[in-house]
N, C-alpha and C positions, 0 to 999 in steps of 0.2 A: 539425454535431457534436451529440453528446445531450448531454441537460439531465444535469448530473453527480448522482452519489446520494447524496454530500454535501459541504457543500460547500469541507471542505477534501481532496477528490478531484478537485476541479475541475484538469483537466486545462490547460484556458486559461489558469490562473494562473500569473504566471512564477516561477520558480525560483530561486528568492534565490542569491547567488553565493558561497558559502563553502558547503564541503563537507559542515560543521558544520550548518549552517541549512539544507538538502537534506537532510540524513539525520532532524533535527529537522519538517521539513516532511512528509517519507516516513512518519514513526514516527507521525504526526497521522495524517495520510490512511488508514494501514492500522488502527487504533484505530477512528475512524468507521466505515468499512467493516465493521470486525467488527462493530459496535454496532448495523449496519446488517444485515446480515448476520443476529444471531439475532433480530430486530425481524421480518424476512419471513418467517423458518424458522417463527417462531409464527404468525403470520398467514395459511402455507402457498401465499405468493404466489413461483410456480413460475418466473415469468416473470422476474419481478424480481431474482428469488434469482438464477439464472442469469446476470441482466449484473452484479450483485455482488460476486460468484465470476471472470467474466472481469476485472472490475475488480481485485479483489484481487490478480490474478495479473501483471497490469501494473504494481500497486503494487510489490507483495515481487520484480519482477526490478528493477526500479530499486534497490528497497534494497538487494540481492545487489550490484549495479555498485556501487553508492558505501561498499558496506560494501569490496570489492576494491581500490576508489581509498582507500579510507582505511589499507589497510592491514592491513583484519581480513581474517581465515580465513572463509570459509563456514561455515554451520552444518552440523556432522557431520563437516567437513574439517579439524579443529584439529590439532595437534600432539602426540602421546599425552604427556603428564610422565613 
């Protein structure tokens, strides 16, 4: 496994068991990442930026699943008022 890019992305880390504290652990992970994220966009590190980006995307579908187990809507799939 790769060295994570930060490191509350660290994938090895286990997953605390309330729904609450996975989505609170998810909101962290995708935070870093973006911070991480415009830190390579400046630096112009193509390579890095790139598994950042796959990262992220493993992040925000986990938050999707546990935003579904909790109940909420999808973003853009809400209910019109």
């Amino acid at each position: 496994m790769r060295t994570p890019l930060t490191s509350a992305s660290d994938r090895n880390r286990a997953m605390p068991l309330s729904i609450d504290e996975r989505r609170d652990r998810i909101g962290t992970a995708l935070a870093t990442l973006d911070r991480e994220q415009r830190r390579l966009e400046l630096l112009g590190l193509e390579t890095p930026l790139a598994r950042c980006h796959e990262e992220r995307r493993y992040w925000s579908f986990l938050r999707a699943i546990h935003n579904v187990a909790a109940g909420e809507p999808e973003a853009g799939h809400g209910v019109a008022a």
